[in-house]
N, C-alpha and C positions, 0 to 999 in steps of 0.2 A: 837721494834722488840722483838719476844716472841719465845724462841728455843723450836718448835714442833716434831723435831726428826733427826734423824742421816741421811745422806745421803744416807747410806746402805738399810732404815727402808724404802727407796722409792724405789717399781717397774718401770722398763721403761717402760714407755707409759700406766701406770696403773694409777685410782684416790684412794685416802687416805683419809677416814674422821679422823679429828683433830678437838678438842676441843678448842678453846683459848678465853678466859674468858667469858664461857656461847656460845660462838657463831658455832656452825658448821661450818667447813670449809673443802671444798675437795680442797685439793693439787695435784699436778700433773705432774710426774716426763718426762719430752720426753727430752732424750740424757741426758746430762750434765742440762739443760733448767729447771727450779722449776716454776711454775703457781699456784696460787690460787683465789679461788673464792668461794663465798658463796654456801653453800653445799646444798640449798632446791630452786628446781626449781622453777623460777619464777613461771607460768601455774598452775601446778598442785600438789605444796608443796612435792616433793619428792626427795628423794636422791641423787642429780648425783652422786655421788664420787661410786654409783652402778651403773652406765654407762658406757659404751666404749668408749676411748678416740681414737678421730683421730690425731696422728700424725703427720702426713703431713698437714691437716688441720689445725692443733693446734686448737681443737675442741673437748668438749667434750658433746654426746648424754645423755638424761634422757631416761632411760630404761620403764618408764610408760606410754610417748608419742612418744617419738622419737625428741623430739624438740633439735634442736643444738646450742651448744654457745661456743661463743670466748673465747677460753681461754685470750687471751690479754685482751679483751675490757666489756667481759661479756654482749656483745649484744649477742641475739638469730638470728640466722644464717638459719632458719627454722619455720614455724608454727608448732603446734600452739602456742608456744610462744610469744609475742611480746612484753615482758618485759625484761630488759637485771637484768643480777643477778649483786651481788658486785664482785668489784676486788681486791683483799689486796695484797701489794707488800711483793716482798718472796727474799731473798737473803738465799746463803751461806758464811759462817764465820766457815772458819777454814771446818770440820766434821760436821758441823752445821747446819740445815734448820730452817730456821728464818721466821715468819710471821707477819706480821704488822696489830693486829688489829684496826679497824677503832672508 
């Protein structure tokens, strides 16, 4: 586990690209709750972490298709995706947000 940034440094229900060794990663604050997931849409190699997250969903949209993916599982939730993205486990430790790359 690789400390990405402060708890503070994460918006609620906002995505955060983070770097961790070479890799893009959008992280994903809802509530108290941390998510992450590889930061380039399956479909169409583009940014989520420039998407709107849902929520209540626990889902976040790529803003070039619309395609949705689970935050938990990183299946695509939506066409035209039908690739699910990665998922790296995220803890807090102490002030901490921690991500696990793979």
């Amino acid at each position: 586990m690789r400390v990405v940034g402060k708890v503070g440094d994460f918006l609620d229900s906002k995505a955060t690209r983070v770097e961790l060794d070479g890799v893009a990663i959008c992280v994903v604050r809802v509530g108290d709750d941390f998510y992450a997931v590889a930061d380039t849409c399956s479909h169409a190699e583009f940014s989520l972490s420039e998407g709107e997250v849902w929520p209540d969903e626990c889902e976040i949209e790529c803003p070039k298709h619309g395609a949705m993916f689970s935050l938990l599982t990183g299946e695509p939730q939506t066409l035209p995706a039908t690739q699910p993205v990665d998922v790296f486990d995220v803890s807090v430790v102490d002030d901490d947000v921690c991500v696990s790359a793979r």
